[in-house]
C-alpha positions in Angstrom: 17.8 -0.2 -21.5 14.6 -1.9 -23.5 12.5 -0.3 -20.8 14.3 3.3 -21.4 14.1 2.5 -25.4 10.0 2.0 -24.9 9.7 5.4 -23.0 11.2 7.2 -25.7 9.5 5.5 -28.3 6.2 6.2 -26.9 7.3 9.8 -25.8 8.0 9.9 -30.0 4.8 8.8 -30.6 3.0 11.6 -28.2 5.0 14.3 -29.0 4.1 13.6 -32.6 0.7 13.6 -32.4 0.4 16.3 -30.6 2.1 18.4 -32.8 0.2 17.6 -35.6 -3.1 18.3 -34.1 -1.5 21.8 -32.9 -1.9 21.5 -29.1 0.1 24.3 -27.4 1.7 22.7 -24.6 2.9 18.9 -26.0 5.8 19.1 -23.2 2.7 17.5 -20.9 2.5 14.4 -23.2 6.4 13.8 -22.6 5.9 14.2 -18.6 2.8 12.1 -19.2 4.5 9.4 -20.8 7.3 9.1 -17.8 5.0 9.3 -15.4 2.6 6.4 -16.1 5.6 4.5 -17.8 6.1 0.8 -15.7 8.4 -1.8 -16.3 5.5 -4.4 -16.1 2.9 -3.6 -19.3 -0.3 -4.3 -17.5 0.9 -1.5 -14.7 1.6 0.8 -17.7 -2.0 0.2 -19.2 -4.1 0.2 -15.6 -1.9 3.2 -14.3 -2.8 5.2 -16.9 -6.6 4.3 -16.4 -6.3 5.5 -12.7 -4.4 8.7 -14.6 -6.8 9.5 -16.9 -10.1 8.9 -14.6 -7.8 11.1 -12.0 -7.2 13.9 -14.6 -11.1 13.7 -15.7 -11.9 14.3 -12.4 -9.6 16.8 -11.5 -10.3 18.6 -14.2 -14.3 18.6 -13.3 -13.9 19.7 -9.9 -11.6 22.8 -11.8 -14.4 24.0 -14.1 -16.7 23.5 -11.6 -14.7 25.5 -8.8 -12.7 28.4 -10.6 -15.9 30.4 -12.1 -17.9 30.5 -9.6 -15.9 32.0 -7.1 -13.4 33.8 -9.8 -14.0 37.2 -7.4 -14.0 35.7 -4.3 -9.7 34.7 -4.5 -9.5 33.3 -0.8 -12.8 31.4 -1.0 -11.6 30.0 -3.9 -8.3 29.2 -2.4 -10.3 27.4 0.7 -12.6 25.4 -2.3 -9.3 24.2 -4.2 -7.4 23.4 -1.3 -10.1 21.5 0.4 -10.6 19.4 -2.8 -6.9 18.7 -2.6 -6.8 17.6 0.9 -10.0 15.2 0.4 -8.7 13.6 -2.7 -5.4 13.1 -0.5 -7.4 11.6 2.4 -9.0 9.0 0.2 -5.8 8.1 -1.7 -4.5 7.2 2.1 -7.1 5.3 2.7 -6.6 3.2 -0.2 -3.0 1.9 -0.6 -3.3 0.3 -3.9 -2.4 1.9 -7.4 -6.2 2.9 -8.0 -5.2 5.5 -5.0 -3.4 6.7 -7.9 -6.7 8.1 -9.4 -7.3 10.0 -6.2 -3.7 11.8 -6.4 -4.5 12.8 -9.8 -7.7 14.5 -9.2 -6.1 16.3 -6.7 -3.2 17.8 -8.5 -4.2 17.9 -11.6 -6.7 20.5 -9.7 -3.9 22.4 -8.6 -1.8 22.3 -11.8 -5.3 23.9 -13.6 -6.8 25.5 -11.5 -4.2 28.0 -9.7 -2.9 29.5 -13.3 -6.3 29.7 -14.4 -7.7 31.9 -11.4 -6.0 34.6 -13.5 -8.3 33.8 -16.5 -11.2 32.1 -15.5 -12.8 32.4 -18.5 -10.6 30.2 -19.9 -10.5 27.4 -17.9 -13.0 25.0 -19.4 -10.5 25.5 -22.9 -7.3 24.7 -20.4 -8.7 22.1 -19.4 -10.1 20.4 -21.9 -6.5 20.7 -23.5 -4.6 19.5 -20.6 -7.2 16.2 -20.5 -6.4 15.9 -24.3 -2.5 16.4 -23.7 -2.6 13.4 -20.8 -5.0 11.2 -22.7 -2.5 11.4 -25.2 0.8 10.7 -23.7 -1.3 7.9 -21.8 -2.5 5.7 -24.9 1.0 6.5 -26.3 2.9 4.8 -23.5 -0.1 2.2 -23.0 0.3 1.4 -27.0 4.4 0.8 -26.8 4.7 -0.8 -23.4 1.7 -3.6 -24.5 2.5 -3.9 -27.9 6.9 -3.9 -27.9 8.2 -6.7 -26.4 5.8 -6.7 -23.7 6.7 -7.6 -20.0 3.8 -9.4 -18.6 2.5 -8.9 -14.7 1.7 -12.9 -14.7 5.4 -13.5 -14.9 6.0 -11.5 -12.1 3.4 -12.7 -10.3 4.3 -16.3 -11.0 7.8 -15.5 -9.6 7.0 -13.6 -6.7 4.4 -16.7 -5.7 7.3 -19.3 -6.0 9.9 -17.1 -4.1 6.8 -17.1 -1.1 5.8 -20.6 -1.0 9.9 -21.7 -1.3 10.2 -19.5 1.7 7.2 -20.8 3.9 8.3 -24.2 3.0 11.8 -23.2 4.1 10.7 -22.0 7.7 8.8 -25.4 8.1 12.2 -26.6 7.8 14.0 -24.7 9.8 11.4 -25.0 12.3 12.2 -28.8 12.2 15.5 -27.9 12.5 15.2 -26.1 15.6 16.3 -22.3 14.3 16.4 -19.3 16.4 13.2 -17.5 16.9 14.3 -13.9 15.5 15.0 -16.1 12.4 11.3 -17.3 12.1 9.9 -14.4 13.5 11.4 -11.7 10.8 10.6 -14.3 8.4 6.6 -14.6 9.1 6.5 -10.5 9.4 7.9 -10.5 6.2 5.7 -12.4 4.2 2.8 -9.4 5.1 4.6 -7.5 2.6 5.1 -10.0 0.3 1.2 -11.0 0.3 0.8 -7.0 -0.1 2.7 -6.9 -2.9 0.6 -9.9 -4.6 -2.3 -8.0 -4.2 -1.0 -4.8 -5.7 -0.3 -6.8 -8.9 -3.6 -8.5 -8.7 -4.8 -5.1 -8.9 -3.0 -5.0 -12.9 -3.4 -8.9 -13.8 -6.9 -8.1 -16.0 -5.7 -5.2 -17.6 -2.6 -7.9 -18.8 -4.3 -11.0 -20.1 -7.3 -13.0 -20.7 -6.7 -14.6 -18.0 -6.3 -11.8 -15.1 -9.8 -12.4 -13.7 -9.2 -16.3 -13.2 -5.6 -15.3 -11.9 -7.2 -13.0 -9.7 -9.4 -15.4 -7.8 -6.7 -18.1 -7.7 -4.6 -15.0 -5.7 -7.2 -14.2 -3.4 -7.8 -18.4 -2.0 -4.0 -18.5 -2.5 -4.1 -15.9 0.1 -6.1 -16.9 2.3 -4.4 -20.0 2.6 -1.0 -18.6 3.0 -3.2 -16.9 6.3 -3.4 -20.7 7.2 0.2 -21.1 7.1 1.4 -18.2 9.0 -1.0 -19.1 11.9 -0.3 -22.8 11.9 3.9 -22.2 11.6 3.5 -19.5 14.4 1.1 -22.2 16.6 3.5 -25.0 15.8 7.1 -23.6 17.1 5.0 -22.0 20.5 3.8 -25.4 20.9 7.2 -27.3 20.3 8.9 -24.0 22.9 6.5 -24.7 25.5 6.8 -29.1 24.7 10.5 -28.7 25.4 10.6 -25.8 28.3 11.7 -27.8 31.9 9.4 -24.6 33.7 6.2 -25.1 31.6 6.2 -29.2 32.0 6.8 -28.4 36.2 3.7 -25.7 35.9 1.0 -27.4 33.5 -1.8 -29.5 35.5 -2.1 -33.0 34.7 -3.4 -33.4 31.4 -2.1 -30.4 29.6 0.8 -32.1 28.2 -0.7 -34.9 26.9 -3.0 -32.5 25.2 -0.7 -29.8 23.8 1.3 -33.1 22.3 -2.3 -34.4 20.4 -2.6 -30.5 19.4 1.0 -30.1 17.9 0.3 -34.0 15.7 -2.8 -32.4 14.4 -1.2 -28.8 13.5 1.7 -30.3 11.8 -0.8 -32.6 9.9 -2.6 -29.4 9.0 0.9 -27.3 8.4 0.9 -29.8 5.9 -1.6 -30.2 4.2 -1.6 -25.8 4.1 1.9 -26.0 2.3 0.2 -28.8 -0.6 -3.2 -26.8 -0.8 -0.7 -23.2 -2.0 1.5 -26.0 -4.4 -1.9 -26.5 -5.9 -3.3 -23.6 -6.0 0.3 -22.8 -7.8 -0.2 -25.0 -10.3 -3.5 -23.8 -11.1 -2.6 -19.9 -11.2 0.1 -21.3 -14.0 -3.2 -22.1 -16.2 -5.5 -19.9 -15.1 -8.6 -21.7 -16.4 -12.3 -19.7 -15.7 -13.1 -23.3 -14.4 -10.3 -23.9 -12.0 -12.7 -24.4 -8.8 -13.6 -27.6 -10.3 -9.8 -28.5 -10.6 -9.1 -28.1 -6.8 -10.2 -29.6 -3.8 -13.7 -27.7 -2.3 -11.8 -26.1 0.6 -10.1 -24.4 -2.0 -13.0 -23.7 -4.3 -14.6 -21.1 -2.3 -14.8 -17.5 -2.8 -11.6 -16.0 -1.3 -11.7 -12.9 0.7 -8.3 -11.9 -0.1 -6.2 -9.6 1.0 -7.8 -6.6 3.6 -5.4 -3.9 4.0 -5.1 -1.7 7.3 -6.9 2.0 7.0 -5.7 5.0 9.7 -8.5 7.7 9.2 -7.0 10.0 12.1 -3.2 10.0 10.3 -5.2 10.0 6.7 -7.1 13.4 8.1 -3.9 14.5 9.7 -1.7 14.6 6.1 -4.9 16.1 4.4 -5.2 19.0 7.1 -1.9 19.4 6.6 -1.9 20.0 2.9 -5.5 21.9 2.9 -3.3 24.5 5.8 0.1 24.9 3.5 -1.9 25.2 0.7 -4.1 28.1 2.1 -0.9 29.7 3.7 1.0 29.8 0.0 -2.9 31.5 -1.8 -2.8 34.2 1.0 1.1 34.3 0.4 0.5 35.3 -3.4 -2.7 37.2 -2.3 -0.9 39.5 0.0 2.3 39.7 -2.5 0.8 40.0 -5.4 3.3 38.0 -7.3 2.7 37.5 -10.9 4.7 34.1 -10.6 2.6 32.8 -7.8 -0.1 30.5 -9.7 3.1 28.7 -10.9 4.6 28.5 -7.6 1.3 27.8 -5.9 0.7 25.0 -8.2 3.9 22.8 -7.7 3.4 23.5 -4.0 -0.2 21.7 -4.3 1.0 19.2 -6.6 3.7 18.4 -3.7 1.4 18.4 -1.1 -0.8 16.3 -2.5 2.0 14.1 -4.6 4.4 13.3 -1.7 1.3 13.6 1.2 1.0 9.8 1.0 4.3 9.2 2.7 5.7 8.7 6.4 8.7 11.3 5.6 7.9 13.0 2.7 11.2 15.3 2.7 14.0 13.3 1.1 11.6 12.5 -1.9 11.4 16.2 -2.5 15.0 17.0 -1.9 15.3 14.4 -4.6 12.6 15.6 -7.1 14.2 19.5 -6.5 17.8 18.4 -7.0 16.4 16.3 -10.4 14.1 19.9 -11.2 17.6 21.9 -10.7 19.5 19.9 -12.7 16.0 20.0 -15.6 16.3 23.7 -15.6 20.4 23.5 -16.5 19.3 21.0 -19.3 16.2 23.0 -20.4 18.0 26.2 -20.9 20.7 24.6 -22.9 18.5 22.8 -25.2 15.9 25.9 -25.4 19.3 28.6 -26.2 21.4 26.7 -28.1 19.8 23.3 -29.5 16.3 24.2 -30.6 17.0 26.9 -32.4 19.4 24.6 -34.8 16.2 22.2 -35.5 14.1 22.5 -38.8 12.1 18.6 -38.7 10.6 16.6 -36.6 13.4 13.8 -36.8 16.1 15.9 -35.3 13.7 17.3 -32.4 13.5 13.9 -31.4 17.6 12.7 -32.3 18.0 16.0 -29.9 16.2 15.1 -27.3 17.2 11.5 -27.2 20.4 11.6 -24.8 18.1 13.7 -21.9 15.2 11.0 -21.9 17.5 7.9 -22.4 19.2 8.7 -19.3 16.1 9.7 -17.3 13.9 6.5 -18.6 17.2 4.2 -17.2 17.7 6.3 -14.1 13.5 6.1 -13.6 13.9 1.9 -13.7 15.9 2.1 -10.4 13.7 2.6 -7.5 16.4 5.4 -5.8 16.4 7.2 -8.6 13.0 7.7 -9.7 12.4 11.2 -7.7 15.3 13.0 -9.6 14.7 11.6 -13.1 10.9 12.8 -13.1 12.3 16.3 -11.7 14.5 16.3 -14.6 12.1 14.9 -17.2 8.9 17.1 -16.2 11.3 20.2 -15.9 13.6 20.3 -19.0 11.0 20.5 -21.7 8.4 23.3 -20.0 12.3 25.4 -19.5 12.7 24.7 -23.1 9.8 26.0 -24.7 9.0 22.8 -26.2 6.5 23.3 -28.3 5.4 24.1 -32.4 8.3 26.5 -33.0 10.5 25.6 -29.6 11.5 29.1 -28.7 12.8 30.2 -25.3 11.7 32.9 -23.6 14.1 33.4 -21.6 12.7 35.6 -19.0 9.7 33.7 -19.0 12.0 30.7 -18.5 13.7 32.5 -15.7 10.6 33.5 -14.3 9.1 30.0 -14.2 12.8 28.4 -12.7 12.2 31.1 -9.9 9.0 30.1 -9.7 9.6 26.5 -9.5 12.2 26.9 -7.2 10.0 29.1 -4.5 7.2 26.7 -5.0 9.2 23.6 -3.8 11.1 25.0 -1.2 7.7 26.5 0.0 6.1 23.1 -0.3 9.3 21.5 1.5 8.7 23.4 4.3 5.1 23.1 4.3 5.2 19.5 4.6 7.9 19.4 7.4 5.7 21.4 9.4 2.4 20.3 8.9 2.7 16.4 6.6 5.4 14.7 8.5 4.7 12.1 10.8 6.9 11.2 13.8 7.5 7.2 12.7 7.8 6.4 16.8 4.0 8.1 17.2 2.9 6.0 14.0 4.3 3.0 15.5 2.3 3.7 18.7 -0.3 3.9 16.8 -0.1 0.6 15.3 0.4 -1.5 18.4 -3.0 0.5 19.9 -4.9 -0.9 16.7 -3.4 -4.2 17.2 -4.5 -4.8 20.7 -7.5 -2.9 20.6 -9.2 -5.2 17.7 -7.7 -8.1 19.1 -10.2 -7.1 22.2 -13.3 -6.5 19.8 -12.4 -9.8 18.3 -12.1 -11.6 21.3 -15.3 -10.3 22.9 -17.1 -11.3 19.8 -17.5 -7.8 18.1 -15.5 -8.5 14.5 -18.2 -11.1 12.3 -15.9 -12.0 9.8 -12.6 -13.9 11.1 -11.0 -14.5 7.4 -11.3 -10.5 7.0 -10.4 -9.7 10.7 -6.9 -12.2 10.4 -5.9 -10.4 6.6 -6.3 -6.8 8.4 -4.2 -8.0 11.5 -1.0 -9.3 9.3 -1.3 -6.6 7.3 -1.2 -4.3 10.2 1.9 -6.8 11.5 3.6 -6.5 8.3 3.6 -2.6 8.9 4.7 -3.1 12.2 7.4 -4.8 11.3 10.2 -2.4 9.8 9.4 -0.3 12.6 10.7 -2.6 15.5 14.1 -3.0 13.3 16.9 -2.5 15.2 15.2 -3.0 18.4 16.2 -6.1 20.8 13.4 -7.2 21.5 11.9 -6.9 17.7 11.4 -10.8 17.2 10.0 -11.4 20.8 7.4 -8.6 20.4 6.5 -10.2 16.7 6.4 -13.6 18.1 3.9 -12.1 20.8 1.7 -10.3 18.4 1.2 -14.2 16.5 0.4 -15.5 19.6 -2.3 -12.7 20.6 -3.8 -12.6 17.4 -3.9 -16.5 17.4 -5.6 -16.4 20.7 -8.3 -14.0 19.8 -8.7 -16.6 17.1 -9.3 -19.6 18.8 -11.9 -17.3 21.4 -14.1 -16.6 18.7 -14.3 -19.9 17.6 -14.9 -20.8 21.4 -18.0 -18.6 21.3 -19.1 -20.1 17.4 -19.3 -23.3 20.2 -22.2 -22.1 22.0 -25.4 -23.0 20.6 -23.6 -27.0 20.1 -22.7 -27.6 23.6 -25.3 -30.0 25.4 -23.9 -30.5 29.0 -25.5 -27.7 31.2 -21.9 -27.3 33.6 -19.6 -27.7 30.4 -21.8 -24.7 29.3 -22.2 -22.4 32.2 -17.9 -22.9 32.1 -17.6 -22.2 29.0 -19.9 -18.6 29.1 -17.9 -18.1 32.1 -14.4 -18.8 30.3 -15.8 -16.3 26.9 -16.8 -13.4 29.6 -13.4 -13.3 31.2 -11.2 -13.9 28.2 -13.0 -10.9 26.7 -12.3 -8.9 29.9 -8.9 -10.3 30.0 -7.9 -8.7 26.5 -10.1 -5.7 27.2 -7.7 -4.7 30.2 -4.7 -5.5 28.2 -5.6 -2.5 25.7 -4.1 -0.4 28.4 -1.9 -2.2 30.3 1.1 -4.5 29.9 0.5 -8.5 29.5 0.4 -10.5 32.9 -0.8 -13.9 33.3 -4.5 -13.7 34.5 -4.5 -16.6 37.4 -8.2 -16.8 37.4 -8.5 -17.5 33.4 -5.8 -20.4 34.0 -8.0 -22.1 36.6 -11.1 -21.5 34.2 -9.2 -23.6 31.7 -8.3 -25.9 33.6 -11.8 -26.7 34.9 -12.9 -26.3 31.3 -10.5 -29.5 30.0 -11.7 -31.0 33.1 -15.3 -30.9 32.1 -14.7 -31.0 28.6 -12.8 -34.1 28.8 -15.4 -35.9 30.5 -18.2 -34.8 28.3 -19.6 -37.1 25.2 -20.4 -34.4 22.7 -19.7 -34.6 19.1 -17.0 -31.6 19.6 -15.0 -32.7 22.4 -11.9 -33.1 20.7 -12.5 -29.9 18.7 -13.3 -27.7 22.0 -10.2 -29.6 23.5 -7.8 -28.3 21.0 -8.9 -24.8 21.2 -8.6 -24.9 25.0 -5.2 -26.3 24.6 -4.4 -23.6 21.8 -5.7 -20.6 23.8 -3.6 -21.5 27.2 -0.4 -21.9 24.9 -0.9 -18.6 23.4 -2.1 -16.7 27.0 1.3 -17.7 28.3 3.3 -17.1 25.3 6.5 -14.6 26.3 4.7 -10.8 27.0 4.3 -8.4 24.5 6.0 -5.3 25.8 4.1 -2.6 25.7 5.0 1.5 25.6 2.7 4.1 26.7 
């Protein structure tokens, strides 16, 4: 309710304005409004940045595009549509709100610049207006949402950070406990989308407080030491399966037991310590002091990489080559036709393209935005026949419209909802006529409903054709990245580990939700911890190198790097098997390591210890 009350305040505020400075079209500053509206303040206030640098650019590429090749229409329609498709491209490639920016440049381009091929001398004026209508509509909602009972990010962020660490904590338990290992599993996959959705609202803690850039850094070691956890808590339960499996104590050599029970002492020690170092870090994120490094221990005071999200180019190209070919398809549609309605249709369908193009299964969204746009022209026609015309002041234009946007700000709060209310709230006003005198024109109102309709049922179709991904191929595509950088990180081609292990969960966190329902979902996820663990503990087997005095310990050990590298190269294409010859390379590597005096016996020990346990961890399946 306080959250539909600030939309329509700030939706007061824009329409106001606008009015009073006599822009044409104000019904863009209500559909602005709704749009960058968010529950959280600082989202409101950096979404509409993205917005407004999105629309800027938009509108650049526009005036740049739309005169020059005025007489040339399907050139022109290949030069629009290819800006489109690569401002879709990046905003794939970036799956944080500032891919919001990207979005906007790209429709904002299609809302412009298709009705102005008609009048292309015109454009720079409709553009300038349309920036002036969103600027509007943005610092509107920015100043009620900041200013009126503001909800801050922090406190979410605060929450969400307790709700994480209560739940690693938890698993620790229940790992003590002795729970099931679908349990632990779908609990570690889900904490990758919890630590994604940290960093999305890292992305709006400095546009919320003072104290967003301190909060910010705390996030990112925060991070990286929840990284600590997961790896530890994955390593500890193998270890304690393979301590307490009758078949693994008949197979191991003399020697391994004893070590893998020294290993597990010093993980849980570590577990430990991982789970206090996040309570700390906790504490400090509460304060958020600029000098909080000197408030923590210094393996906490470093610069934290953060989180590293996963980027598919080839299914980032594929959505963009499919909106660049639906969108060219529709311009020689209204080329060949001749339709006077087709800018309007030809716009929505590039707005769609580019709006929904971000997502696996883009149809049900647009059924939803087309049943909320159906239900926005019923509502716009009403209001533009039989309500305007009864209106003399500014006070009952907005005690008329308050009912509609009530509804539509509560329904846009609930996450299911959000798809119809913004067909409903960006439709009903433009049906209206809202505007100076709010008049209908009712065939022009028809006209555009027509128009509106075509466009998103062409656009619908479009994107089933050409946008949708098949969720089966994407999750193909995941497991081949998985295993395939787990090979470049095991033959010592990734530099940066901290990096390298953010990407991996990330990727294991998408993984995830697409193994539901499958049997052997928590055996495959408890396989993925234990292959990314091992291509761990090999890179820090080669880091070993240059310390290692003993000539034999270091022939073994370049021996034992070379064929673990091969061993995960052959795996990229072929199902997991237990590689007799590494085993008997480990086992000659304890052997020689045990007798050695180096300074990183014990160390190199461990690591052996830890990358046997994870070779013989339970096989991933794998599908071809």
């Amino acid at each position: 309710m306080l959250f539909s009350l600030k939309c329509l305040l700030a939706a007061s505020l824009g329409l106001y304005v606008s009015l009073r400075i006599g822009l044409n079209r104000p019904f863009w500053v209500i559909g602005t409004v709704y749009l960058v509206s968010q529950p959280l303040s600082g989202a409101t206030l950096s979404r509409g940045l993205f917005r407004l640098l999105g629309t800027a650019g938009g509108a650049i590429a526009t005036v740049a595009l739309v005169p020059r090749f005025a007489n040339a229409p399907l050139v022109l329609s290949a030069a629009l549509a290819t800006w489109m498709a690569l401002c879709l491209y990046l905003a794939m490639l970036d799956r944080t709100p500032r891919a919001y920016a990207f979005l906007l440049a790209g429709y904002t381009t299609s809302l412009i610049g298709f009705p102005a091929v008609m009048v292309p001398e015109d454009v720079f004026a409709i553009a300038i207006t349309r920036v002036q209508e969103i600027s509007i509509g943005i610092l509107a909602a920015t100043l009620v949402h900041g200013l009126v009972l503001p909800r801050r990010v922090s406190m979410r962020v605060h929450a969400r950070v307790a709700a994480i660490l209560d739940d690693a904590e938890r698993w620790t338990r229940d790992m003590r406990a002795g729970a099931s290992d679908t349990v632990l599993a779908s609990d570690r996959s889900k904490v990758a989308a919890d630590l994604l959705e940290l960093h999305v609202l890292s992305i709006h803690l400095p546009f919320d407080s003072a104290h967003g850039v301190a909060q910010v850094q705390i996030l990112r070691a925060l991070h990286d030491r929840m990284l600590d956890v997961l790896m530890l808590s994955s390593a500890v339960e193998d270890s304690i399966a393979r301590l307490h499996s009758p078949q693994a104590r008949a197979t191991d050599a003399t020697g391994w037991h004893e070590l893998m029970q020294a290993s597990l002492a010093a993980q849980w020690a570590e577990l430990n310590l991982a789970h206090a170092d996040c309570r700390v870090l906790q504490e400090q994120l509460h304060t958020a002091r600029p000098d909080w490094r000197l408030q923590v221990p210094d393996r906490l005071a470093r610069n934290g990489q953060g989180a590293v999200i996963h980027r598919d180019h080839r299914i980032a190209a594929r959505s963009a080559l499919g909106a660049f070919v639906g969108i060219l398809l529709s311009c020689v549609l209204w080329i060949i036709t001749g339709w006077s309605e087709g800018a309007t249709a030809v716009s929505i369908i590039g707005t769609a393209c580019v709006l929904f193009g971000t997502l696996e299964a883009p149809a049900p969204h647009v059924m939803r935005y087309l049943l909320g746009s159906c239900i926005g022209v019923a509502v716009g026609l009403l209001y533009g026949l039989l309500i305007f015309p009864a209106l003399s002041d500014f006070v009952g234009l907005i005690a008329a419209l308050a009912p509609v946007l009530l509804l539509c700000g509560s329904f846009l709060a609930r996450a299911p909802f959000i798809m119809a209310a913004l067909g409903v709230v960006l439709t009903f006003p433009l049906i209206a006529g809202l505007g100076a005198t709010s008049t209908v024109n009712i065939v022009g109102a028809l006209n555009n409903s027509v128009a509106l309709f075509v466009g998103t049922a062409m656009a619908l179709c479009s994107m089933q054709l050409f946008q949708t991904a098949d969720a089966g191929r994407n999750r193909t595509r995941l497991e081949r990245s998985i295993r395939r950088d787990i090979a470049r990180h095991a033959a010592g081609q990734s530099d940066v580990t901290r990096a390298w292990l953010s990407r991996m969960l990330d990727r294991i966190g998408l993984l995830a939700p697409r193994l539901q329902g499958r049997s052997s979902a928590a055996h495959d996820l408890r396989a993925l911890f234990a292959d990314v663990r091992a291509a761990r503990a090999s890179s820090q087997l080669r880091a070993l190198d240059t310390r290692l005095d003993n000539p034999h310990v270091r022939a073994l050990h370049a021996a034992l790097i070379e064929r673990v590298a091969a061993h995960f190269k052959a795996r990229t294409h072929s199902p997991r098997s237990v590689d007799a010859h590494l085993l008997e390379l480990l086992d000659r590597m304890r052997e020689a390591a045990a007798a050695s005096s180096g300074a990183d016996r014990e160390h190199l020990s461990h690591l052996l210890c830890g990358l046997r346990r994870d070779l013989l961890a339970s096989p991933l399946t794998h599908r071809h």
